[in-house]
PyMOL CGO cylinders between C-alpha atoms (Angstrom):
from pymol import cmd
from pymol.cgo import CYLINDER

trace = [
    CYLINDER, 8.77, -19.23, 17.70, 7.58, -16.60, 15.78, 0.3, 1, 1, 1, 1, 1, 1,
    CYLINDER, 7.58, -16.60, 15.78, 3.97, -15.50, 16.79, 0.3, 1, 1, 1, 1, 1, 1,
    CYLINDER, 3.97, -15.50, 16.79, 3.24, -14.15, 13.68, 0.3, 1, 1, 1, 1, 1, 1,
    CYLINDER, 3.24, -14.15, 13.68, 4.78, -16.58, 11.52, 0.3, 1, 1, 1, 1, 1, 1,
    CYLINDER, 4.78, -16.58, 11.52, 3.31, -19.63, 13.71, 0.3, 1, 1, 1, 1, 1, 1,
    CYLINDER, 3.31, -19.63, 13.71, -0.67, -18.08, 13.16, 0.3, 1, 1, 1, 1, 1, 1,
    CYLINDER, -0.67, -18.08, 13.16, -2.43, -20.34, 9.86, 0.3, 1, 1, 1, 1, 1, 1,
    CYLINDER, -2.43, -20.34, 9.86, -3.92, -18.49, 7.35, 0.3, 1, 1, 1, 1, 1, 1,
    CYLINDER, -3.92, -18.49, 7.35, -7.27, -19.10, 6.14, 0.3, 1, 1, 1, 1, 1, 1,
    CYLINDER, -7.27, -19.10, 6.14, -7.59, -19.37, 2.38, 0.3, 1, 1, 1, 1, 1, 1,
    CYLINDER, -7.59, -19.37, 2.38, -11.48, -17.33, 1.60, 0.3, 1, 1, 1, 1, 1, 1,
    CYLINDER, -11.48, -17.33, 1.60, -13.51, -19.01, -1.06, 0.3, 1, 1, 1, 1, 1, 1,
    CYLINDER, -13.51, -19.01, -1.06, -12.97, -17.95, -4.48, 0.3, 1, 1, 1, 1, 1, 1,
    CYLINDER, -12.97, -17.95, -4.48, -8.74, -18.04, -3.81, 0.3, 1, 1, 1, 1, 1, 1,
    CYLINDER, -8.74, -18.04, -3.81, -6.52, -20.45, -4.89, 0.3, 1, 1, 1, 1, 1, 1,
    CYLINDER, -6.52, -20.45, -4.89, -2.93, -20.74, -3.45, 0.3, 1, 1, 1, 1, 1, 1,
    CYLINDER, -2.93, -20.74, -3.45, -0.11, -22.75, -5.18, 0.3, 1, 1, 1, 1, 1, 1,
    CYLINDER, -0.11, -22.75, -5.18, 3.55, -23.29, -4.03, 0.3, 1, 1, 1, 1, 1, 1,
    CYLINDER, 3.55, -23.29, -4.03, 5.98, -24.36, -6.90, 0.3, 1, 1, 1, 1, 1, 1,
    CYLINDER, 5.98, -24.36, -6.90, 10.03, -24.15, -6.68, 0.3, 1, 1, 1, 1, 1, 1,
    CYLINDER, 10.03, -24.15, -6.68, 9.95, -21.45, -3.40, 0.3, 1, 1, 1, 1, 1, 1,
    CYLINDER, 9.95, -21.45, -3.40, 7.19, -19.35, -5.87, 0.3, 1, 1, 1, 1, 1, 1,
    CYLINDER, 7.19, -19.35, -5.87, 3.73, -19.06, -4.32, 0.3, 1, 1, 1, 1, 1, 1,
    CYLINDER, 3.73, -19.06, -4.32, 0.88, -17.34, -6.65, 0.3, 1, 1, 1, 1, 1, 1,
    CYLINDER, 0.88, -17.34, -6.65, -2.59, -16.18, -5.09, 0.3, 1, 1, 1, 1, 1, 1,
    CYLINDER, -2.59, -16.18, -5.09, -5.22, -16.27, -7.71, 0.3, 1, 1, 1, 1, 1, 1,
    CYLINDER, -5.22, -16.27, -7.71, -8.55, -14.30, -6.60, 0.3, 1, 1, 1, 1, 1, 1,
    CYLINDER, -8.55, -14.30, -6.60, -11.45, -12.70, -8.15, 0.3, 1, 1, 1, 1, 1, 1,
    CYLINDER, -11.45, -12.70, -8.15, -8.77, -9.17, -7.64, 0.3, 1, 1, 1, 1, 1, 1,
    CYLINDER, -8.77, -9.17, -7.64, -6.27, -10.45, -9.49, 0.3, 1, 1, 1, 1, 1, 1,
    CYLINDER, -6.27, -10.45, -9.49, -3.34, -12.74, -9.36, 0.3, 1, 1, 1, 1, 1, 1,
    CYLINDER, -3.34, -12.74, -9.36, 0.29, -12.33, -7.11, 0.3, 1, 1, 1, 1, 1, 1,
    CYLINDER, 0.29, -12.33, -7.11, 2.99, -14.08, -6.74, 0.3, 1, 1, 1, 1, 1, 1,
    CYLINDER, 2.99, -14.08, -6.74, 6.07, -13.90, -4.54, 0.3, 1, 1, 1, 1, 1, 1,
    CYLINDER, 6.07, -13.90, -4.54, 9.25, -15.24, -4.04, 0.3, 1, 1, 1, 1, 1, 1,
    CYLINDER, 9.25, -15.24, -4.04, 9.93, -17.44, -0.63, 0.3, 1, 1, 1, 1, 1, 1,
    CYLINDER, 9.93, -17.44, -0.63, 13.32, -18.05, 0.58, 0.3, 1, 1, 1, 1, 1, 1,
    CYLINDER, 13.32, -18.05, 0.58, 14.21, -22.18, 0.49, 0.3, 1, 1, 1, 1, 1, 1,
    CYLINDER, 14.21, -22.18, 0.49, 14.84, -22.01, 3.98, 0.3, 1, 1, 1, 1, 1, 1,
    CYLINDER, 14.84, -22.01, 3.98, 10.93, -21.05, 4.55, 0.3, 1, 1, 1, 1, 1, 1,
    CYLINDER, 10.93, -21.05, 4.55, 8.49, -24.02, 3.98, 0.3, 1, 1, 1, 1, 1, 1,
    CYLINDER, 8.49, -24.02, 3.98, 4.92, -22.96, 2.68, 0.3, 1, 1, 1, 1, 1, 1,
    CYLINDER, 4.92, -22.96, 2.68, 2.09, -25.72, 3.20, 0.3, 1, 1, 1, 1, 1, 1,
    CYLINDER, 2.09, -25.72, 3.20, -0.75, -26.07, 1.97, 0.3, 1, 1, 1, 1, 1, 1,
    CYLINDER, -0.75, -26.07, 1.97, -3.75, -28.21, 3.52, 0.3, 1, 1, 1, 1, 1, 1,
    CYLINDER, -3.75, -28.21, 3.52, -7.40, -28.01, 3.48, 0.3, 1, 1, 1, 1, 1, 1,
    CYLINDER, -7.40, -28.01, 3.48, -7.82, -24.47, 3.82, 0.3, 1, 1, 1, 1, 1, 1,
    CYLINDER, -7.82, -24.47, 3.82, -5.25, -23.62, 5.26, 0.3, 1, 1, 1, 1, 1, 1,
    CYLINDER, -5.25, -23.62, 5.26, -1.74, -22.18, 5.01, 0.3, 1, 1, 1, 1, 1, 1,
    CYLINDER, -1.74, -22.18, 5.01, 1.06, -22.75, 7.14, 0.3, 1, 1, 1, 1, 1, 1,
    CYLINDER, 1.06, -22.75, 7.14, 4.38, -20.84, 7.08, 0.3, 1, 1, 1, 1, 1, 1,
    CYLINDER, 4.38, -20.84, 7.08, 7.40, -23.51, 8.95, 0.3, 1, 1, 1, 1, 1, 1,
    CYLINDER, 7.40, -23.51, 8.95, 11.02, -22.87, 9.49, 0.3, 1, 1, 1, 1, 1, 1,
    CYLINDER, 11.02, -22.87, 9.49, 13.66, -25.55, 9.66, 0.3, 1, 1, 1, 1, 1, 1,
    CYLINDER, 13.66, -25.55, 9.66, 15.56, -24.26, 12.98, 0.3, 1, 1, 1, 1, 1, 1,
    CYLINDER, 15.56, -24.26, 12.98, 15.98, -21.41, 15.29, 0.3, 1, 1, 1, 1, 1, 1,
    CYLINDER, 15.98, -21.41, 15.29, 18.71, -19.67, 13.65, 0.3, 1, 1, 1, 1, 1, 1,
    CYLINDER, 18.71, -19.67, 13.65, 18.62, -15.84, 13.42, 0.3, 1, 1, 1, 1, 1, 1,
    CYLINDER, 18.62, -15.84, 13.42, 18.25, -15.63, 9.95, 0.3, 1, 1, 1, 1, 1, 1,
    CYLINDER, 18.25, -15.63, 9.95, 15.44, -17.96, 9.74, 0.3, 1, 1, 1, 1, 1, 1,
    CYLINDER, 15.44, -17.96, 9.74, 13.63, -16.41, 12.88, 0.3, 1, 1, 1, 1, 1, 1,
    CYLINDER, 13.63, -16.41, 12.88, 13.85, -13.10, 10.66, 0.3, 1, 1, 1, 1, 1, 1,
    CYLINDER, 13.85, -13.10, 10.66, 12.58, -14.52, 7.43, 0.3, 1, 1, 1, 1, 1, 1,
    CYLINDER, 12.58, -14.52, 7.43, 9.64, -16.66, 9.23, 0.3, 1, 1, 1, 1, 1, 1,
    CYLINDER, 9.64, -16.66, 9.23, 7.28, -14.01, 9.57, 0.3, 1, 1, 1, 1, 1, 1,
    CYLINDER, 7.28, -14.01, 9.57, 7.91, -11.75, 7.08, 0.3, 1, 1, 1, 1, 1, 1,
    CYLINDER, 7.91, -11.75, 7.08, 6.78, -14.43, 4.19, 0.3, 1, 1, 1, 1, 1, 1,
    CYLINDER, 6.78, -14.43, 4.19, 3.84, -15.37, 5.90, 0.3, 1, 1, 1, 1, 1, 1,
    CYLINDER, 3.84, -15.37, 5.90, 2.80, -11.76, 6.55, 0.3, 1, 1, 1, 1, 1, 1,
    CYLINDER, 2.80, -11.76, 6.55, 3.43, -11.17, 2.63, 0.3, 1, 1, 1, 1, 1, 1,
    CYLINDER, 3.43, -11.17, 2.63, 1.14, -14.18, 1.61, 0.3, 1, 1, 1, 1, 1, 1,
    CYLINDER, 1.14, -14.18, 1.61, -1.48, -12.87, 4.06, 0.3, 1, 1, 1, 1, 1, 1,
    CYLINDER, -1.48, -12.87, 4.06, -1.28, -9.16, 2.01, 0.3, 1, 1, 1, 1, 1, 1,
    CYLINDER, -1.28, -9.16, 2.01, -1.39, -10.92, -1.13, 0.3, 1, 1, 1, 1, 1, 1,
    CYLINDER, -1.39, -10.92, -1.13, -4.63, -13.39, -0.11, 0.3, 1, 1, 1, 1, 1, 1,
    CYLINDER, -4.63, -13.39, -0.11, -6.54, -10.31, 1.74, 0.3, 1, 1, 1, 1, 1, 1,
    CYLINDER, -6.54, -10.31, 1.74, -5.42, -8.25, -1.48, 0.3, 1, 1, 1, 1, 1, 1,
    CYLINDER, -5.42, -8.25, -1.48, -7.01, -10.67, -4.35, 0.3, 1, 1, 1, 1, 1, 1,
    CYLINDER, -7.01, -10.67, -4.35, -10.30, -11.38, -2.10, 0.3, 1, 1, 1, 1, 1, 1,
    CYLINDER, -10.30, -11.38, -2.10, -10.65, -7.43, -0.76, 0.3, 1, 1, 1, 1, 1, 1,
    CYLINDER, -10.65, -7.43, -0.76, -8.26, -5.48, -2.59, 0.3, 1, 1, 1, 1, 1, 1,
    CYLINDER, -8.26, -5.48, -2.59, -6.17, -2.50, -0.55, 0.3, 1, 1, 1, 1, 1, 1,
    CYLINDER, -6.17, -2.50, -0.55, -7.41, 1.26, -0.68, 0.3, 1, 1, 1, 1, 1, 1,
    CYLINDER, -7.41, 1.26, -0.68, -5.78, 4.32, -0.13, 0.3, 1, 1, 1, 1, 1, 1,
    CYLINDER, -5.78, 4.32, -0.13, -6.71, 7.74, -0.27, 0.3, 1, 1, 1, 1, 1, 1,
    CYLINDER, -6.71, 7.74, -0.27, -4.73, 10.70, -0.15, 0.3, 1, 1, 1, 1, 1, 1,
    CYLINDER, -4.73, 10.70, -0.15, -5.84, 14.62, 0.47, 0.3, 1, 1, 1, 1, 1, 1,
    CYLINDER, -5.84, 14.62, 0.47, -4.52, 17.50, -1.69, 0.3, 1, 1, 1, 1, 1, 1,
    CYLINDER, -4.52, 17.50, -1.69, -4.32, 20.43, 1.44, 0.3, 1, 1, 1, 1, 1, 1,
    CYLINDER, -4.32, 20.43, 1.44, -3.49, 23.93, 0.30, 0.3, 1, 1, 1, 1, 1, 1,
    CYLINDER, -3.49, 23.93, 0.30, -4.95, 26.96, -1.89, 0.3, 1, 1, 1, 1, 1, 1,
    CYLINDER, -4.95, 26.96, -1.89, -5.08, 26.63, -5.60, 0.3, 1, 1, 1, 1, 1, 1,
    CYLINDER, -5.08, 26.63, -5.60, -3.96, 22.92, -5.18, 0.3, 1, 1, 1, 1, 1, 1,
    CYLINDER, -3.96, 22.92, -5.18, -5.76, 20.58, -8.13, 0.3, 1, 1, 1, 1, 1, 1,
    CYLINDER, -5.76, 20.58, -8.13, -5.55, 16.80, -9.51, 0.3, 1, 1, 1, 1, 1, 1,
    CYLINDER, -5.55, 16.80, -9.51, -6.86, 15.38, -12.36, 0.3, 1, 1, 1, 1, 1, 1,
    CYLINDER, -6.86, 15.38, -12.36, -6.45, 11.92, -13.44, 0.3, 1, 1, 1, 1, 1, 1,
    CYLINDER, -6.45, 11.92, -13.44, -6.41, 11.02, -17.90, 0.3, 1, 1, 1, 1, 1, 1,
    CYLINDER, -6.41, 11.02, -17.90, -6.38, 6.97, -17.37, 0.3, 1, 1, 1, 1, 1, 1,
    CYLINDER, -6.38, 6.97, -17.37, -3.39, 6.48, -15.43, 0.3, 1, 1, 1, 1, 1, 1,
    CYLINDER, -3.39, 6.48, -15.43, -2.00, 9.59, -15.87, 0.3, 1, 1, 1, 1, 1, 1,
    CYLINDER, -2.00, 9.59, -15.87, -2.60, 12.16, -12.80, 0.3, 1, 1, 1, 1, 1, 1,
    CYLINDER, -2.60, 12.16, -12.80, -1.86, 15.55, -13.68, 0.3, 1, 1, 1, 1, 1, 1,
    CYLINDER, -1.86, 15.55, -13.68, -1.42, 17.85, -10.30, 0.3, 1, 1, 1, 1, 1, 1,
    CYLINDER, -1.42, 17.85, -10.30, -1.28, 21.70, -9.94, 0.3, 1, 1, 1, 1, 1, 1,
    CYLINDER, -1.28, 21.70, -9.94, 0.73, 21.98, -6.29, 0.3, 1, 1, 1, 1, 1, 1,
    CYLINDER, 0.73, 21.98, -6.29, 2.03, 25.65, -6.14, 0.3, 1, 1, 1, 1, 1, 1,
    CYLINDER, 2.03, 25.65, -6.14, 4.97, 25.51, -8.79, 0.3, 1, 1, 1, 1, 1, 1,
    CYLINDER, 4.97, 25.51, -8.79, 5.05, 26.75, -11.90, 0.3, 1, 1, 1, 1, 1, 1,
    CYLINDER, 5.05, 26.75, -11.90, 4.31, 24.24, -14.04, 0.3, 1, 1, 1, 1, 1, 1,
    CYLINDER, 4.31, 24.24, -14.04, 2.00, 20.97, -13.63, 0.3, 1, 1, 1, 1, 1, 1,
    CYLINDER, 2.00, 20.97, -13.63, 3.39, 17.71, -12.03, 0.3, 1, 1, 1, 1, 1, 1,
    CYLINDER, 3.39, 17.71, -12.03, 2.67, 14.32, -14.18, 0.3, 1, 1, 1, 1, 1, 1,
    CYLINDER, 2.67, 14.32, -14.18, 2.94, 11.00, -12.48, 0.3, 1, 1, 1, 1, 1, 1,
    CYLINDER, 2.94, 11.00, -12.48, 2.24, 7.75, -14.47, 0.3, 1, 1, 1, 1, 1, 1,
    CYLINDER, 2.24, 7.75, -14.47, 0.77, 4.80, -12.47, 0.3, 1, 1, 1, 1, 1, 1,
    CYLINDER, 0.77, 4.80, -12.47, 0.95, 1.08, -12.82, 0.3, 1, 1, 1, 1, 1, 1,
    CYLINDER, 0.95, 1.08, -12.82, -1.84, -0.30, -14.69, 0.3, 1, 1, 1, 1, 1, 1,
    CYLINDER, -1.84, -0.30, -14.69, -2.60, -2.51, -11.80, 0.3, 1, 1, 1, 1, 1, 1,
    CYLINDER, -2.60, -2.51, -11.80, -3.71, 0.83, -9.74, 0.3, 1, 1, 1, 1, 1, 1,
    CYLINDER, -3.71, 0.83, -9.74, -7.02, 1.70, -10.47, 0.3, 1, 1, 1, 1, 1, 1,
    CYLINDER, -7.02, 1.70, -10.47, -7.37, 5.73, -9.80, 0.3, 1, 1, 1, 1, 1, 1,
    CYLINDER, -7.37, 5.73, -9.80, -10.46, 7.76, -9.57, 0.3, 1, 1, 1, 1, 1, 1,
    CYLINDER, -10.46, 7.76, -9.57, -9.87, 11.64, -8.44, 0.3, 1, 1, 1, 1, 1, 1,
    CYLINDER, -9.87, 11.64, -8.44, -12.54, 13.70, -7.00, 0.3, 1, 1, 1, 1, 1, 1,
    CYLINDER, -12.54, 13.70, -7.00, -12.76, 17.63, -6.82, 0.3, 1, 1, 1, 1, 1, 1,
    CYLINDER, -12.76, 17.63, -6.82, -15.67, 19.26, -4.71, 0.3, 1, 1, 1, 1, 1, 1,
    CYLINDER, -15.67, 19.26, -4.71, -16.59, 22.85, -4.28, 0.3, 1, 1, 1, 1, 1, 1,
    CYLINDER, -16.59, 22.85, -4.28, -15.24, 23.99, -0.46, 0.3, 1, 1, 1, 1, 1, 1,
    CYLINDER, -15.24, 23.99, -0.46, -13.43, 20.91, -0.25, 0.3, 1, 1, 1, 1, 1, 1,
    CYLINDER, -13.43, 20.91, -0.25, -10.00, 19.72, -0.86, 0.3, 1, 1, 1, 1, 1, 1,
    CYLINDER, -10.00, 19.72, -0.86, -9.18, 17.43, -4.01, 0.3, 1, 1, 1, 1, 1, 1,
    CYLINDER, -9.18, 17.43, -4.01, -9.13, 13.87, -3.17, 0.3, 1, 1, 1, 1, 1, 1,
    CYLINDER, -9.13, 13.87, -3.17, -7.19, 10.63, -5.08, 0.3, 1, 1, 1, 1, 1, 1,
    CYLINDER, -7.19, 10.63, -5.08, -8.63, 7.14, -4.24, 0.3, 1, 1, 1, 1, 1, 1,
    CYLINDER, -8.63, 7.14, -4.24, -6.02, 4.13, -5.62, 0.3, 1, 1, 1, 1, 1, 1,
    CYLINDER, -6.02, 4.13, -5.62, -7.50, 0.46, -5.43, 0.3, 1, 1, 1, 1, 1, 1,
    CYLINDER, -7.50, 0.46, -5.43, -4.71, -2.36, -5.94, 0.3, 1, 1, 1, 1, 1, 1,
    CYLINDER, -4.71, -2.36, -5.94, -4.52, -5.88, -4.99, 0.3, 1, 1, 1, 1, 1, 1,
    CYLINDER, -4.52, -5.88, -4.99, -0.99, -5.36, -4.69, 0.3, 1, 1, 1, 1, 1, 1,
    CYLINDER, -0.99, -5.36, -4.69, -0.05, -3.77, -0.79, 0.3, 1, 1, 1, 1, 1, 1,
    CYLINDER, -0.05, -3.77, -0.79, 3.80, -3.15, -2.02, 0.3, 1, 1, 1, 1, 1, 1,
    CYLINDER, 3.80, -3.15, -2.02, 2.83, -1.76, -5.09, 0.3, 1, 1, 1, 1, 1, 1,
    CYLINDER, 2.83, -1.76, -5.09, -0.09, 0.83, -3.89, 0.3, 1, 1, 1, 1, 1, 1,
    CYLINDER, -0.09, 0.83, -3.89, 1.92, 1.81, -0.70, 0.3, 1, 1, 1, 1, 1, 1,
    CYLINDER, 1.92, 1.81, -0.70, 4.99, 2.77, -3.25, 0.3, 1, 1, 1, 1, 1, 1,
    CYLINDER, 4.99, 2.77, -3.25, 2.44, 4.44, -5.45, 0.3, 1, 1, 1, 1, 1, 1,
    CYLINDER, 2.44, 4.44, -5.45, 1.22, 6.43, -2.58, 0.3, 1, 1, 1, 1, 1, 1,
    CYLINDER, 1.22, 6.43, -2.58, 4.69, 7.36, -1.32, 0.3, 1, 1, 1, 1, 1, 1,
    CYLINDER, 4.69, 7.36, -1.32, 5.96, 8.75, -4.75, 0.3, 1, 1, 1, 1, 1, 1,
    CYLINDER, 5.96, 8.75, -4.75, 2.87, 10.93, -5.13, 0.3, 1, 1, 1, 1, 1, 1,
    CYLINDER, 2.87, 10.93, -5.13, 2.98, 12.39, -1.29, 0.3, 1, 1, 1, 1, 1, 1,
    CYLINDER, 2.98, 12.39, -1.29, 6.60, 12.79, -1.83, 0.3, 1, 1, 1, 1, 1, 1,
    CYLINDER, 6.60, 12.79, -1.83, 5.88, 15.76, -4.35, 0.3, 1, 1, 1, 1, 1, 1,
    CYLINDER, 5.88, 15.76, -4.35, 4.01, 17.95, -1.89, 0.3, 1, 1, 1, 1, 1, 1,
    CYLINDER, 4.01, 17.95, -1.89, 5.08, 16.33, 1.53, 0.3, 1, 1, 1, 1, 1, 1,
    CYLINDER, 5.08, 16.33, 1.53, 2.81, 18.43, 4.71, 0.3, 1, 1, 1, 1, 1, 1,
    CYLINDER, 2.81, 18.43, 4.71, 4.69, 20.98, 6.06, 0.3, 1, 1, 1, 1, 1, 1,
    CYLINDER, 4.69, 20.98, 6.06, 3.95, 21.11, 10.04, 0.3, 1, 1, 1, 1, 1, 1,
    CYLINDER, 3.95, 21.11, 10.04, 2.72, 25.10, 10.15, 0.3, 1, 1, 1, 1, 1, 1,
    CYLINDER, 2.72, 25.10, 10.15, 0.18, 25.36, 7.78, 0.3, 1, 1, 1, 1, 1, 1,
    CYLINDER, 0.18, 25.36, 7.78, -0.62, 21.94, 7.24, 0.3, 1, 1, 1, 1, 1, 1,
    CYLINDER, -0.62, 21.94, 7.24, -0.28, 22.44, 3.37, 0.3, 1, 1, 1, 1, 1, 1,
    CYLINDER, -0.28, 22.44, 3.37, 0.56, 19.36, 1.51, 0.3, 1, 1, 1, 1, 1, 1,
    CYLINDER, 0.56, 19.36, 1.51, -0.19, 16.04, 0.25, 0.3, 1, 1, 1, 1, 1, 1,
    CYLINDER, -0.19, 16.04, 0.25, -1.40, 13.97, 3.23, 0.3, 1, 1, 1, 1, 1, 1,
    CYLINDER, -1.40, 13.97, 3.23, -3.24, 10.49, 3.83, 0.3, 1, 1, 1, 1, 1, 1,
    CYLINDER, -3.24, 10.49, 3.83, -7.04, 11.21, 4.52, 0.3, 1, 1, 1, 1, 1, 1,
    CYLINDER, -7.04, 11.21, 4.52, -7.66, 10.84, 8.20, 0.3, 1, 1, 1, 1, 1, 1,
    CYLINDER, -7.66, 10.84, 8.20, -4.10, 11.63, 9.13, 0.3, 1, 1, 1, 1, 1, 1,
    CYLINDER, -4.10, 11.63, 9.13, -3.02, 13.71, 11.75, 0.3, 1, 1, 1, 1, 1, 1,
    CYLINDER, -3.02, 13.71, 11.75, -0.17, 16.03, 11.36, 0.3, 1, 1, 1, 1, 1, 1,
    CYLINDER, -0.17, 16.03, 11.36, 1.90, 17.36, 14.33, 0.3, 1, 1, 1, 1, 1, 1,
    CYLINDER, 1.90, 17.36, 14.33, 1.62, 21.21, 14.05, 0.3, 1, 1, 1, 1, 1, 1,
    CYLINDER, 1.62, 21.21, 14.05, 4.30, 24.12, 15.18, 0.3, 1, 1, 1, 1, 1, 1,
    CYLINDER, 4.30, 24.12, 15.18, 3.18, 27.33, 16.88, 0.3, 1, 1, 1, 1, 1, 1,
    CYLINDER, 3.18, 27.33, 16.88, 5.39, 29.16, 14.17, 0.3, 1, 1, 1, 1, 1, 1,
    CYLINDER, 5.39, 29.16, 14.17, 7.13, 32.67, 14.86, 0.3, 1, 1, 1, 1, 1, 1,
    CYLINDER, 7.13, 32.67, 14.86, 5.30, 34.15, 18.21, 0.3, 1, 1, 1, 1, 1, 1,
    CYLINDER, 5.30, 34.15, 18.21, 4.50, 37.89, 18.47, 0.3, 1, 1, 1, 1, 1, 1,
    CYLINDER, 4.50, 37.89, 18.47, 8.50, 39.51, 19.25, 0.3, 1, 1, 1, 1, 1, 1,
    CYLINDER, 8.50, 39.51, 19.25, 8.48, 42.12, 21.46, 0.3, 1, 1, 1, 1, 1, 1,
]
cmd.load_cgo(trace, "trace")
């Protein structure tokens, strides 16, 4: 048995969970998600609690048993708490600024980098004297703000000598020594 698919989840007050035709939807004061479940997987429902069964102990079952139950965890904990990420601009001369859902960044080329977010991402950038440029993303959605997060690191990724970069705040990057002194 799976020992993450086999643990209940508790449903907070102020969600409601419903399971029609292998669809479950997550309705919270964050928002609403739904997600597909495979027919194999049974989703229950019961006072409070979820539980996530599987018919037999076939591979492909075993696989799919806790995966769905960890994705209607994400999507309960993301309409009660919502997910938040926030990710560091490191390097001279490196800016962000955000226009609704629009973030415009300045990372060291020669012209300035647009990237266009979900509306479901709220965005809020933050630029501070003698400190590096920050960009905080709230989303109910996991899936949706971790892909968010990996397209806008993925335009500046850290490089391991200077540290220069986009990078996760709190991170820690492994560093090189670089050239050492020849001869």
């Amino acid at each position: 048995m799976s020992r993450i698919g086999k643990l209940p989840i508790q449903i907070p007050a102020g969600v409601t969970v419903g399971v029609k035709d292998n669809y479950v939807t997550v309705k919270g004061p964050k928002g609403e998600l739904t997600q597909w479940v495979d027919p194999l997987i049974a989703v229950e429902v019961e006072g409070g609690i979820i539980s996530v069964r599987r018919p037999d102990d076939e591979k492909q079952s075993r696989s799919k048993h806790g995966l769905y139950r960890a994705l209607i965890n994400n999507m309960i904990v993301g309409v009660s708490e919502g997910y938040k990420k926030t990710l560091e601009l490191v390097g001279v001369g490196y800016r962000v600024s955000n226009n609704g859902q629009v973030l415009e960044f300045s990372l060291g080329f020669s012209h300035a980098i647009y990237v266009v977010l979900p509306k479901e991402i709220k965005v809020e950038t933050k630029s501070e004297r003698n400190q590096n440029p920050l960009v905080m993303l709230e989303c109910a959605d996991k899936q949706l703000l971790g892909q968010a997060c990996a397209k806008i690191r993925s335009l500046r990724k850290p490089e391991p000598y200077k540290g220069k970069g986009i990078k996760f705040q709190g991170e820690t990057l492994r560093r090189k020594a670089g050239k050492s002194a020849g001869k």
